[in-house]
RODO-2510 file (C-alpha; in nm, 4 decimals, decimal comma):
residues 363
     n   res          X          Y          Z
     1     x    -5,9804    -1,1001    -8,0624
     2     x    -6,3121    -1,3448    -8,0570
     3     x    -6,2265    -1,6641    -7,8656
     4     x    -6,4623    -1,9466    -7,7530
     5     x    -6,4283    -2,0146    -7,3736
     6     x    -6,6505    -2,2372    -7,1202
     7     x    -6,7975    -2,0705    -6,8517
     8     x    -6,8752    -2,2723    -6,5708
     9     x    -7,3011    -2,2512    -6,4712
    10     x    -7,3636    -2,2114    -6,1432
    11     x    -7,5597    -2,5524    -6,1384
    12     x    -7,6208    -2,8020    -6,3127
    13     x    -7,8525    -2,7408    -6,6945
    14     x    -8,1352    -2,9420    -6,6408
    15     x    -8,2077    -2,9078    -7,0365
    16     x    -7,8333    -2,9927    -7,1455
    17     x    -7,9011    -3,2924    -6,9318
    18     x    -8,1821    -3,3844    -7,1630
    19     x    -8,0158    -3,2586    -7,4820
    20     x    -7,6433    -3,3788    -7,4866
    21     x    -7,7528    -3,7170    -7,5971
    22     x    -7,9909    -3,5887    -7,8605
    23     x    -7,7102    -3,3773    -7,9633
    24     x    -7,4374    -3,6629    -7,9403
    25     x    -7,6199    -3,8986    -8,1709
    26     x    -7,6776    -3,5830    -8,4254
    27     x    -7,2645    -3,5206    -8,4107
    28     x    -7,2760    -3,9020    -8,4741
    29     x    -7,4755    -3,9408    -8,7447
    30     x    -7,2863    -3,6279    -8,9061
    31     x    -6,9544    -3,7526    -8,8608
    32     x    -7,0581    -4,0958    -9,0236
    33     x    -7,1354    -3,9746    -9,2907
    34     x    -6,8206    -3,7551    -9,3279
    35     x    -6,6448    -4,0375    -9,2576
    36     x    -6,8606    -4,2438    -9,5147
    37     x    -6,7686    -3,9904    -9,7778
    38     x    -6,3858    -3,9611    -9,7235
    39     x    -6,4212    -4,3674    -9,8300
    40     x    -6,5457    -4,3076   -10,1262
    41     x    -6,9065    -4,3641   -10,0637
    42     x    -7,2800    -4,1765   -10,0701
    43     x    -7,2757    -4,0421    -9,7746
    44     x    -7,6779    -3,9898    -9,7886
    45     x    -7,7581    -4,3515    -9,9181
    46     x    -7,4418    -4,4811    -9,6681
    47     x    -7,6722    -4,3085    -9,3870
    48     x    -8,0330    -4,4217    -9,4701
    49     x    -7,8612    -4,8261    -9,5357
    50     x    -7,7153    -4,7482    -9,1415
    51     x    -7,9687    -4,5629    -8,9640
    52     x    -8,3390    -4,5923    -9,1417
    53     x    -8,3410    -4,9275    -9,3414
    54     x    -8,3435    -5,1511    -9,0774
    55     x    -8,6321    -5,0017    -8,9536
    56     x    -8,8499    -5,0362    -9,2395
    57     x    -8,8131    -5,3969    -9,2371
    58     x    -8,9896    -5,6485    -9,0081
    59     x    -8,7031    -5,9045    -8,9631
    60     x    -8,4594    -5,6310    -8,9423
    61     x    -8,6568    -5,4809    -8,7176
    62     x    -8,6603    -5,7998    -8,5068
    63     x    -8,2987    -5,8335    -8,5280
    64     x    -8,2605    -5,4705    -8,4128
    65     x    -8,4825    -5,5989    -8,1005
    66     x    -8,2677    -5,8919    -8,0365
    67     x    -7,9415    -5,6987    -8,0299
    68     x    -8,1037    -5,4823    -7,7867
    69     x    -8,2399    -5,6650    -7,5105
    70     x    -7,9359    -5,7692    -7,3876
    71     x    -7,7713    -5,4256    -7,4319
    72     x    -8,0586    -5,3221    -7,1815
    73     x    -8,0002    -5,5410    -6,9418
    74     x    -7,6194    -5,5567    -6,8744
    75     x    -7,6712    -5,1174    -6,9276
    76     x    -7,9509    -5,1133    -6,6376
    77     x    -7,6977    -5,3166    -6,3643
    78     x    -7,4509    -5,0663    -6,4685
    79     x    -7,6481    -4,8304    -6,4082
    80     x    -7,6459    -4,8762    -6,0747
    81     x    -7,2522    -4,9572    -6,0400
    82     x    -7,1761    -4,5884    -6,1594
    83     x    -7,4865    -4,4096    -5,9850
    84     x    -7,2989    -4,5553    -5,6826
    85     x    -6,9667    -4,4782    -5,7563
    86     x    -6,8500    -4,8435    -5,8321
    87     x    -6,6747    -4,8877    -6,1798
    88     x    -6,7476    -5,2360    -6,3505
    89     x    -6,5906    -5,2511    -6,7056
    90     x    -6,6148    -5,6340    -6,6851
    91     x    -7,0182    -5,7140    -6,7620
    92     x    -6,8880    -5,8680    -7,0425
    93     x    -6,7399    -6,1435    -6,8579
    94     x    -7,0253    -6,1718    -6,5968
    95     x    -7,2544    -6,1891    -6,9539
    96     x    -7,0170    -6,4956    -7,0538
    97     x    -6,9898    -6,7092    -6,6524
    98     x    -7,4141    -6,6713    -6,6887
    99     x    -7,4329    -6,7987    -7,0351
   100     x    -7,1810    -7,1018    -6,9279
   101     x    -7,3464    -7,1896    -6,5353
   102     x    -7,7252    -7,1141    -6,6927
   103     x    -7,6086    -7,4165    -6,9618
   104     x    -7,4871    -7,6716    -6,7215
   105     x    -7,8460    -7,8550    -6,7043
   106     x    -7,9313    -7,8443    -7,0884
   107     x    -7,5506    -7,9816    -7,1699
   108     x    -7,4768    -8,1985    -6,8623
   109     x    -7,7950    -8,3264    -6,7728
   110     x    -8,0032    -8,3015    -7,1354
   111     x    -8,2593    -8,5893    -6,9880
   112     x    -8,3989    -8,3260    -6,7528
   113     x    -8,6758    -8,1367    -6,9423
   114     x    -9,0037    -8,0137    -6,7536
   115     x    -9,1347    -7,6455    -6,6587
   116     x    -8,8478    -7,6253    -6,4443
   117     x    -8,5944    -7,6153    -6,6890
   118     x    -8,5965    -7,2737    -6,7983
   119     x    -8,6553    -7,0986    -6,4933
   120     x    -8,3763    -7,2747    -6,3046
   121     x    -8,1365    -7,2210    -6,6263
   122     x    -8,2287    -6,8414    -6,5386
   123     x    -8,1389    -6,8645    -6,1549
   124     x    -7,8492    -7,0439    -6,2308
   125     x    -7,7023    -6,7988    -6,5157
   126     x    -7,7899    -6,5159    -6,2827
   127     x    -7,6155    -6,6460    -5,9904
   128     x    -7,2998    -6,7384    -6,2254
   129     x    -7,2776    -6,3679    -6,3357
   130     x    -7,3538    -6,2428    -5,9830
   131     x    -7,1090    -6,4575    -5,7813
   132     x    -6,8271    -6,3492    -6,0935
   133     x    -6,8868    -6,0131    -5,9897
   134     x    -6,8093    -6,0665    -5,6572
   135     x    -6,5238    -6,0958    -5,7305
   136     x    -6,3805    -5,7565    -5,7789
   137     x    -6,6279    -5,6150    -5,5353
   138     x    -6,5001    -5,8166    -5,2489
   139     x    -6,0827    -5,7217    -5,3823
   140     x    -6,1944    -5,3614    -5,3803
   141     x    -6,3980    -5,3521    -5,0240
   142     x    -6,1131    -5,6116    -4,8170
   143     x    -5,7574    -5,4771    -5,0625
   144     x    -5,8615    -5,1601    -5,1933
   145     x    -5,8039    -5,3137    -5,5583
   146     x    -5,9393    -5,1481    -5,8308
   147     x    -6,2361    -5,2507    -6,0113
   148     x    -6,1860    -5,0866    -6,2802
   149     x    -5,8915    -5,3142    -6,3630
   150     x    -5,9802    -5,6525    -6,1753
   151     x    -6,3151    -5,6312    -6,3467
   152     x    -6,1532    -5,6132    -6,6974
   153     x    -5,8904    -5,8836    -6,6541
   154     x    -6,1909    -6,1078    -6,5520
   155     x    -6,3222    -6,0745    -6,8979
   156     x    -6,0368    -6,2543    -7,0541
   157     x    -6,0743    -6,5425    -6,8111
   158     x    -6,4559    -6,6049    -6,8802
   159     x    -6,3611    -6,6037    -7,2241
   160     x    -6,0987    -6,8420    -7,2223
   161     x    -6,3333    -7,0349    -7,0251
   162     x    -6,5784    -7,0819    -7,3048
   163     x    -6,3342    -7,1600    -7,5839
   164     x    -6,2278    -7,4487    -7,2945
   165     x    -6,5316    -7,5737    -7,2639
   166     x    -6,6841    -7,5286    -7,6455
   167     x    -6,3799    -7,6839    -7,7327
   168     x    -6,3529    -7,9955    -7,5196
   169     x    -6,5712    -8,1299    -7,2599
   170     x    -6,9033    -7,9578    -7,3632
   171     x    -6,8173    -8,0155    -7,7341
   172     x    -7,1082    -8,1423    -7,8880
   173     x    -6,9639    -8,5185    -8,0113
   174     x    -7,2628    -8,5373    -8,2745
   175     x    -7,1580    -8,2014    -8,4009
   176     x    -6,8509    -8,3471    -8,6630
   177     x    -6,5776    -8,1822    -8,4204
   178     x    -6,7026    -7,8232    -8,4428
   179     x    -6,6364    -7,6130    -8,1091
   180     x    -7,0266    -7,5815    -7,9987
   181     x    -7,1985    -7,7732    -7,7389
   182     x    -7,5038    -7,9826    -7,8369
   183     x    -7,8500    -7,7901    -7,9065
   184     x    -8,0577    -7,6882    -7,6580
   185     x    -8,4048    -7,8937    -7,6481
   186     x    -8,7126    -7,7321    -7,6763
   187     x    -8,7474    -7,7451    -7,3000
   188     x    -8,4539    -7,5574    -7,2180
   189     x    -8,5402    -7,2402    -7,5259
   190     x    -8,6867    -6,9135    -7,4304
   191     x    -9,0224    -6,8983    -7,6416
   192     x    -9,0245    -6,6835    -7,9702
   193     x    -9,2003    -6,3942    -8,0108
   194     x    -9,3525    -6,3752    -8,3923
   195     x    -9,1742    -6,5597    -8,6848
   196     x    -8,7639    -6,4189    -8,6164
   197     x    -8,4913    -6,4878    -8,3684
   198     x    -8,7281    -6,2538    -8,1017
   199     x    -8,7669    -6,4125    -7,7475
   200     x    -8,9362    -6,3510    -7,4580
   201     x    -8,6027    -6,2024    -7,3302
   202     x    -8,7515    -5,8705    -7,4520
   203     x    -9,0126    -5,8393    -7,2350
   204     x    -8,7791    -5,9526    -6,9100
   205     x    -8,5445    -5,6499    -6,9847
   206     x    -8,8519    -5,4254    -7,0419
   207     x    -8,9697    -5,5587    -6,6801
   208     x    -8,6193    -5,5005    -6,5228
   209     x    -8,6242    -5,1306    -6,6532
   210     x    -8,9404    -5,0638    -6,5179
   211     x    -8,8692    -5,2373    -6,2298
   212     x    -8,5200    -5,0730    -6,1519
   213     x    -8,6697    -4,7534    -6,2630
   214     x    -8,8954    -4,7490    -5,9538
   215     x    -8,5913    -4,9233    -5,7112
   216     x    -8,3828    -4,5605    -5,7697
   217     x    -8,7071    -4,3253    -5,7834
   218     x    -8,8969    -4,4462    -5,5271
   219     x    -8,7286    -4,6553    -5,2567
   220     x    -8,4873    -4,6277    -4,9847
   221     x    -8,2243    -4,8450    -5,1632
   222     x    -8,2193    -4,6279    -5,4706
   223     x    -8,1720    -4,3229    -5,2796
   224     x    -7,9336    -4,4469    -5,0969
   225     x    -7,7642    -4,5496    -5,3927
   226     x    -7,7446    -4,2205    -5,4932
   227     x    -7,6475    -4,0733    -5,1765
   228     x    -7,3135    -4,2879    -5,1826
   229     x    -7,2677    -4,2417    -5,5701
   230     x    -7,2753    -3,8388    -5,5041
   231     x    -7,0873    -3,7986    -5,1986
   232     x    -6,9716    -4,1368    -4,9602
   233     x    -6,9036    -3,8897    -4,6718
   234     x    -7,2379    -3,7626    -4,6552
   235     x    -7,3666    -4,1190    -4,7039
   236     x    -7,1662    -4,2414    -4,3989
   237     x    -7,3007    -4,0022    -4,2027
   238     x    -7,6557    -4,0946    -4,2555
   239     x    -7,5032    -4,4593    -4,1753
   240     x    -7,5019    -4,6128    -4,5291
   241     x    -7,2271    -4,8089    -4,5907
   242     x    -7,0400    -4,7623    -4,9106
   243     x    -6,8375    -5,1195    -4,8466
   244     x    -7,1922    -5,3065    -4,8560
   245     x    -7,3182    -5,0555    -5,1226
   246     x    -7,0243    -5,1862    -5,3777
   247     x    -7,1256    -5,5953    -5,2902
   248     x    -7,4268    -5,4709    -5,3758
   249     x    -7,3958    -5,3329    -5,6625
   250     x    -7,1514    -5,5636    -5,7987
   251     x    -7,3799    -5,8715    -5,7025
   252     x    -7,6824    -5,6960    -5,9329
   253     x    -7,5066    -5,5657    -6,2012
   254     x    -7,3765    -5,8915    -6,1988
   255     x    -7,6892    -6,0897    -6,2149
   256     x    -7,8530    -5,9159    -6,4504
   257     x    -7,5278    -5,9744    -6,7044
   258     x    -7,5122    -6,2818    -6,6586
   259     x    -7,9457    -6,3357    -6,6755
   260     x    -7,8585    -6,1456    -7,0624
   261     x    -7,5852    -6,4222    -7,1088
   262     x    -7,8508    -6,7216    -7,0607
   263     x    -8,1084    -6,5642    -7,2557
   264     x    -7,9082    -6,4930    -7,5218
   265     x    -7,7924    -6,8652    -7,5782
   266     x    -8,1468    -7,0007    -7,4809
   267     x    -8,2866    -6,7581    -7,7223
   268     x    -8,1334    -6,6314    -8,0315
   269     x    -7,7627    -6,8728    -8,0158
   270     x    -7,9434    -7,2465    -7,8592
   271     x    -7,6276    -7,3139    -7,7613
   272     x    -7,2703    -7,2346    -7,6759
   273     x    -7,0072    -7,1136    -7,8932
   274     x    -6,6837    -7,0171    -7,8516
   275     x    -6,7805    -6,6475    -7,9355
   276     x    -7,1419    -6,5568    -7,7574
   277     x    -7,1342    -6,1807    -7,7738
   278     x    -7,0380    -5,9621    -8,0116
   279     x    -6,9006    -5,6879    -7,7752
   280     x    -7,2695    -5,6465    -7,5423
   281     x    -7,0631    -5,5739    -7,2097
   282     x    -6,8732    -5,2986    -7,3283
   283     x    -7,1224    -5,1341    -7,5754
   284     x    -7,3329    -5,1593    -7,2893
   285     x    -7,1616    -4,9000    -7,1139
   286     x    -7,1971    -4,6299    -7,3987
   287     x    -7,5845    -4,7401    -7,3409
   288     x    -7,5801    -4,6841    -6,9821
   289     x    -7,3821    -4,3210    -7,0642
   290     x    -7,6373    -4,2324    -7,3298
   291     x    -7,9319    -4,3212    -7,1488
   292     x    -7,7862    -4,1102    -6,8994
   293     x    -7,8103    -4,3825    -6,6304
   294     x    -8,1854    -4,3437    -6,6078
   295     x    -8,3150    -4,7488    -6,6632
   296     x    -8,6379    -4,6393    -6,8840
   297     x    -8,3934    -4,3704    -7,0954
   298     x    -8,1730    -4,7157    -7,1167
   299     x    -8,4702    -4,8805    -7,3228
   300     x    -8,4508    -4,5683    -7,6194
   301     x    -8,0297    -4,6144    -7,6035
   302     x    -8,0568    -4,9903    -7,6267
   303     x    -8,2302    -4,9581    -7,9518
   304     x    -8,0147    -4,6833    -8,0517
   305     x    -7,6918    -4,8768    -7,9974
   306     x    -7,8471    -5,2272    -8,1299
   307     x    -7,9054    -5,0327    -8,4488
   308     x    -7,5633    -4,9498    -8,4957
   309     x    -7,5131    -5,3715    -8,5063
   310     x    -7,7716    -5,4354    -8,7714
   311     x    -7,6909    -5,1107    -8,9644
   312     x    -7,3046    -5,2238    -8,9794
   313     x    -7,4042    -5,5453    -9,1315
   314     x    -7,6867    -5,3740    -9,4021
   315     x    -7,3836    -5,1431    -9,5321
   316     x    -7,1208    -5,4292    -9,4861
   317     x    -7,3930    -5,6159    -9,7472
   318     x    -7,5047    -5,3539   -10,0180
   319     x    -7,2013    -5,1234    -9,9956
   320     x    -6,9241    -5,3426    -9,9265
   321     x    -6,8022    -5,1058    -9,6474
   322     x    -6,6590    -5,3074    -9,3830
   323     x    -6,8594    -5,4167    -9,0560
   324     x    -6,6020    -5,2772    -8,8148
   325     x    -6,7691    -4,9637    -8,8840
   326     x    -7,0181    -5,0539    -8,6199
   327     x    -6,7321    -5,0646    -8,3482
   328     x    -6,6386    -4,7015    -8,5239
   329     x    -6,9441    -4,5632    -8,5109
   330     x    -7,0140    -4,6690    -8,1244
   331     x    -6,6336    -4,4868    -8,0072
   332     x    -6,7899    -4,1470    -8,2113
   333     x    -7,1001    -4,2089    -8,0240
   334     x    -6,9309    -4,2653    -7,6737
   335     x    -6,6952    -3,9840    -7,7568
   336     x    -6,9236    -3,7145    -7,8188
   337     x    -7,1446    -3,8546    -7,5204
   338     x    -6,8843    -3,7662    -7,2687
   339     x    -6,7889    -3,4175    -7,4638
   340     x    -7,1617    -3,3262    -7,4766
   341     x    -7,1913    -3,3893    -7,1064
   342     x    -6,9608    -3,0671    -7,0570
   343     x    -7,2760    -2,8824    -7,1569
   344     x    -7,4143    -2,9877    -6,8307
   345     x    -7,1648    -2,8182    -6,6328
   346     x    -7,0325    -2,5497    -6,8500
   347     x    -7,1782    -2,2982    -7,0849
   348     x    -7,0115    -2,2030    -7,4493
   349     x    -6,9449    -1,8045    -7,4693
   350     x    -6,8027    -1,5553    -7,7022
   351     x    -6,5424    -1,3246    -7,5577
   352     x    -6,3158    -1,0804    -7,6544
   353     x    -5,9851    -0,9886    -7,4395
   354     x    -5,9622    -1,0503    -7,1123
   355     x    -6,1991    -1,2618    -6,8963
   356     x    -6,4423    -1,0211    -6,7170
   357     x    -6,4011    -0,9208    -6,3287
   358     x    -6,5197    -1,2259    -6,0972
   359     x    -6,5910    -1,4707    -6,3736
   360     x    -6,4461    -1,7425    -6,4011
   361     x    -6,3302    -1,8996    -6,7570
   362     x    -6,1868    -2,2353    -6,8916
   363     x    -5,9930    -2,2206    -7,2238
***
């Protein structure tokens, strides 16, 4: 009797590394559309509206850009959290505590508008995310907490936070008692980049990726960041330190959340809201998964995953399919991501009967 088994490789497939995320978003795309069809829809014109239209149109296009950039961002810090071991599900939070310190000088002091304004609103939003970070880094290196867990309960807080804030003493008192803060003034918005929502946030995440790209290839810190991620004994030995490794890589991943959160609500938003971020933190960790941790692969996944946003809304609009099929979509894509990776590590073989003599077989 036939039976498919996987065989583990005796290292690692360099091409399955390169091909499980092609093959991931193909699974994807065909499992939308099954999924489009058992609702009742055209599968075909459901996939063009979800994947391709949005492409073919410059604002959508631009929108598709804006949903990115901050995808890129809070994926690239990851990055470095998981290439060093260090597991922080809460960016979203971090994204949130650097949207709310970065907007402390356009809300609470609004008379203060020169060429400083913007840069220090990006220092400040940076150091909010970083230093809300720090938190679970500092548990996890002086308790032994878990990150994991510390850094998702966090989320809730920053959230809360907002809504406080949105809601009462940042409420904007000109605004006829909705929960939003005041406009930003021109001084304190990220310039536009053609006639959309498009900032000059773009080209900072472009110039992190790049930058972080040569920070793991090329520098001490990035391969000792890898040394620690792969094997913390090893790493000790050479005399890294895995404690100072996690502040570190909280305290960046950190930043650059929080740097996403300012931009966004200096770019796009121009002010607070209760609700800043439709989901960025976590779908940023399906980006940093599909673009395999590698910060310039990050830039292709970004737009891959900010697609998903702007295609939800186009079939939410012409087919009346609901927009939660974005957050669907994103779960099949993170699902097969993770399933494809097995690839890496294990070969798919036909076999009849009984494993052979000295191999070694998983069911």
């Amino acid at each position: 009797m036939m039976r498919l088994v996987l065989v583990k490789r005796a290292e690692h497939s360099r091409l399955m590394t390169g091909l499980s995320p092609v093959i991931a978003v193909a699974l994807t795309m065909v499992s939308a559309g099954i999924l489009f069809a058992a609702a009742g829809h055209d599968p075909a014109l459901a996939l063009y509206t979800f994947f391709i239209e949005p492409l073919t149109d410059s604002w959508s296009l631009q929108e598709v850009l804006v949903k990115a950039t901050p995808l890129v961002l809070i994926a690239c810090g990851l990055s470095v959290c998981y290439l060093s071991n260090n597991w922080n599900i809460g960016a979203e939070g971090q994204f949130v505590v650097g949207a709310i310190a970065g907007s402390v000088l356009p809300i609470m002091v609004p008379a203060f508008e020169s060429v400083l304004t913007l840069p220090l609103m990006l220092l400040m939003g940076a150091a909010g995310g970083a230093l809300f970070a720090l938190i679970p880094a500092l548990l996890k290196t002086r308790f032994n907490t878990n990150e994991i867990l510390v850094s998702l309960m966090l989320v809730y807080v920053a959230n809360l936070a907002l809504d406080y804030l949105v809601r009462g003493p940042w409420r904007d008192p000109g605004g006829f008692n909705f929960p939003e803060s005041a406009l930003f003034s021109a001084a304190a918005t990220l310039p536009t980049l053609g006639d959309g929502r498009l900032s000059v946030s773009l080209l900072v995440a472009i110039a992190v990726a790049i930058l972080l790209s040569v920070l793991l290839a090329r520098t001490l810190k990035g391969f000792e960041i890898r040394v620690l991620g792969e094997s913390p004994r090893a790493g000790a030995f050479a005399g890294f330190s895995s404690r100072r490794m996690t502040v570190f890589a909280f305290l960046l991943s950190g930043a650059l959340a929080g740097l996403a959160g300012i931009m966004e609500v200096a770019g796009s938003i121009g002010q607070l809201q209760p609700t800043i971020s439709p989901g960025y933190g976590f779908t940023a960790i399906i980006v940093a998964f599909l673009g395999r941790l590698n910060p310039l692969a990050i830039l292709v996944a970004g737009f891959v995953l900010a697609l998903s946003y702007i295609g939800g809304e186009g079939v939410q609009a012409s087919m009346g399919i609901s927009d939660k099929i974005a957050s669907v979509v994103q779960g099949m894509l993170l699902f097969f991501v993770l399933a494809c990776d097995t690839l890496i590590l294990y070969r798919i073989k036909l076999q009849s009967g009984q494993t052979a003599k000295g191999e070694r077989a998983h069911v």
